[in-house]
C-alpha positions as CSV (number, residue, x, y, z in Angstrom):
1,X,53.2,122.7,98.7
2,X,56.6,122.4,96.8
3,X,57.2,121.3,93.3
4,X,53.8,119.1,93.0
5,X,53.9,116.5,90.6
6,X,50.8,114.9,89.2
7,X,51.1,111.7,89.0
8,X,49.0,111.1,86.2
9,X,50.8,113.4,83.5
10,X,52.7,110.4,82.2
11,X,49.3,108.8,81.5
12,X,48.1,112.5,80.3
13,X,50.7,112.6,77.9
14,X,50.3,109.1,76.3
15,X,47.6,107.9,74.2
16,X,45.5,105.8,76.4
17,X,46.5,102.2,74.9
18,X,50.1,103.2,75.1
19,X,50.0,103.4,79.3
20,X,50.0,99.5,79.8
21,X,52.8,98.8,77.4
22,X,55.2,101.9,79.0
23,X,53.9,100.8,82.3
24,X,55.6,97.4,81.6
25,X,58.5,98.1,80.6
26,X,58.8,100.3,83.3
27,X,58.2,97.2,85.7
28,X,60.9,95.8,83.9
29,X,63.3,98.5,84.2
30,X,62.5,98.8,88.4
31,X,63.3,95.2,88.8
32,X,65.2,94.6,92.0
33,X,67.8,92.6,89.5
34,X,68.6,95.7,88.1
35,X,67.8,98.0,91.0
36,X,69.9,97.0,93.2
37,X,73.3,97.3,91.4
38,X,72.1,100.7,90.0
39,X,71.4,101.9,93.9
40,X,74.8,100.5,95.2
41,X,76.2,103.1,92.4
42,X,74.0,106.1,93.0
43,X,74.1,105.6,96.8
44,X,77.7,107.3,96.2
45,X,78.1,110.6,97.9
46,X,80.2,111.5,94.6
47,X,77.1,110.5,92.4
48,X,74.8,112.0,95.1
49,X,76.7,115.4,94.7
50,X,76.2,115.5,90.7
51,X,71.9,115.2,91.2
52,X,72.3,117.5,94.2
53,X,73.4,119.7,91.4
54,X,71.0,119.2,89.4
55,X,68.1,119.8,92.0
56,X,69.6,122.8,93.0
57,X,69.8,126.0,91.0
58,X,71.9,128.0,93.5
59,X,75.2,125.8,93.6
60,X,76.4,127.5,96.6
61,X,73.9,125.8,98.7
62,X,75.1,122.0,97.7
63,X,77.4,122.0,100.4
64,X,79.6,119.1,102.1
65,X,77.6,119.2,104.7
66,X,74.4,118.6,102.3
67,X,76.2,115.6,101.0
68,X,77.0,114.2,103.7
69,X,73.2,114.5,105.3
70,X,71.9,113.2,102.1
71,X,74.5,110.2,101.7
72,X,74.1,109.1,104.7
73,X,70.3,107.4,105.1
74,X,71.2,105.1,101.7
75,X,73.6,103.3,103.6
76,X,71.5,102.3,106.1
77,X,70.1,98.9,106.2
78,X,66.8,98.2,103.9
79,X,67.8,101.3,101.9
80,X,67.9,99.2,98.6
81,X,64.8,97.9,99.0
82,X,63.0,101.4,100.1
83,X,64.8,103.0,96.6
84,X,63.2,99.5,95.0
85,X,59.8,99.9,96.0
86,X,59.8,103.9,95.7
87,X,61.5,103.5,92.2
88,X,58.8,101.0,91.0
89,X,55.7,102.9,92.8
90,X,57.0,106.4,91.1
91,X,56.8,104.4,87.3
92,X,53.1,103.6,88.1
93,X,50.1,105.5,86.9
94,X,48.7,103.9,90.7
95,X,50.9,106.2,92.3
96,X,47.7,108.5,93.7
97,X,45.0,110.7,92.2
98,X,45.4,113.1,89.4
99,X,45.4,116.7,90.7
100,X,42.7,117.1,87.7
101,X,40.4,114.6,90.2
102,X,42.2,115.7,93.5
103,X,42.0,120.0,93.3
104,X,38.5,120.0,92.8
105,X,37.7,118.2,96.1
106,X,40.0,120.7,98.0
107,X,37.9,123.8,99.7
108,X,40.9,125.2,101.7
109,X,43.1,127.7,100.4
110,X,46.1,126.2,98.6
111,X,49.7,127.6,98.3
112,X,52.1,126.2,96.2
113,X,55.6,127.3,95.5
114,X,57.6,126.1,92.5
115,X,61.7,127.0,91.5
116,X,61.2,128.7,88.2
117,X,64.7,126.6,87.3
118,X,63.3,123.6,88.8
119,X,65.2,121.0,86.5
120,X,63.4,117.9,88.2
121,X,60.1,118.7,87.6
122,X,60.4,121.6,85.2
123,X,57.5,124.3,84.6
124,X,57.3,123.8,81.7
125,X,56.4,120.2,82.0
126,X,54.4,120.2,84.9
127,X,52.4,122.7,83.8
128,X,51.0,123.8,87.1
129,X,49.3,126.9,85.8
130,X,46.3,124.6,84.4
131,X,46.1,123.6,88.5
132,X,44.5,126.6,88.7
133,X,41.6,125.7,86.4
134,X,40.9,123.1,88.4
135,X,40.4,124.5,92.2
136,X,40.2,129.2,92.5
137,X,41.7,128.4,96.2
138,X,45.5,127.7,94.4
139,X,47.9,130.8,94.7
140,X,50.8,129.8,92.7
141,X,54.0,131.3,93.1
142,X,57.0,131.0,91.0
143,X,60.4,131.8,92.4
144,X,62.8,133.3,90.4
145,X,66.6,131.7,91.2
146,X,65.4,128.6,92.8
147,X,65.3,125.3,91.7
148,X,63.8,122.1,92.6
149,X,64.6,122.7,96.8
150,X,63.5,126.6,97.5
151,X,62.8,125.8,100.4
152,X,66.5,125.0,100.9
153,X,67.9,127.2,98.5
154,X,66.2,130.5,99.4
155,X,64.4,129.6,102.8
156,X,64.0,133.5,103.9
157,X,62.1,133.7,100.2
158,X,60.1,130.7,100.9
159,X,59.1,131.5,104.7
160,X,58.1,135.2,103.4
161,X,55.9,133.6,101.3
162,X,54.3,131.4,103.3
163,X,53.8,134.3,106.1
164,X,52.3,136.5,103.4
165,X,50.1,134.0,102.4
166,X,48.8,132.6,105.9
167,X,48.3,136.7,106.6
168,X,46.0,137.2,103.3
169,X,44.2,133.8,104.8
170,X,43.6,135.6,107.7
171,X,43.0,139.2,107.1
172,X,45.8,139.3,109.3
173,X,49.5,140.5,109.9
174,X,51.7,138.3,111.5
175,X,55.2,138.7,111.5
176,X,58.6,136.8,111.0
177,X,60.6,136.1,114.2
């Protein structure tokens, strides 16, 4: 896994009668009145570029060639409404299961990898430490230099992780290609 957010630490960090009222105006907020305008804006590959920038820590992998793969989809037909309907299910606390329920459940080994300068869905934040608490199988791994998209940023990084890992699984050594 890659930068896993729990869905409920909105809820988490509200007191309980709170969640209804921030849920609403978060319904008004994702309104397709209001949506819509705001997607024709950020579907922008100039707009795009700036939260590419963001995601990413390593600047030299926001490419044009990045843009251009990520501007792209939004102008396809039904992408406002997709961006609608994500935007609104992303504000709900009914987006899925906490990972405090979830992890628990889980009896398979677990690796998740997380940018230490993920600015999306920072450490710090997410707090995916306590994940830990909730299910021994989690090996956590923080990369240093790598934002929200290791994966992307630092892929040799991220691959050698996940071969290390499936080898400790296994007991076994298998090697890149």
């Amino acid at each position: 896994m890659l930068s896993l957010p729990d869905p409920a630490a909105l809820a988490d960090l509200l007191a309980g009668w709170m969640v209804p009222p921030v849920e609403f105006i978060q319904s008004l907020v994702a309104s397709p009145i209001i949506l819509r305008p705001i997607f024709y804006l950020v579907r922008q590959p100039s707009v795009i570029s700036r939260w590419v920038k963001l995601a990413y820590h390593n600047q030299d992998s926001v490419t044009e060639e990045l843009i251009h793969i990520l501007s792209t989809p939004p102008q396809d037909r039904g992408a406002a409404r997709a961006f609608i309907i994500l935007f609104q299910i992303m504000g709900s606390s009914k987006l899925g299961p906490s990972v405090r329920s979830l992890f628990p459940q889980v009896q398979v080994p677990i690796l998740l990898l997380w940018g230490k300068q993920d600015r999306l869905i920072p450490l710090k934040l997410a707090k995916p430490h306590l994940y830990l608490k909730y299910n021994p199988h989690i090996k956590l791994v923080e990369l240093e230099g790598a934002g929200h998209c290791p994966h992307d940023e630092c892929p040799e990084r991220v691959n050698r992780e996940i071969f290390d890992w499936i080898n400790s699984c296994l007991g076994e050594t298998l090697t890149l290609p």
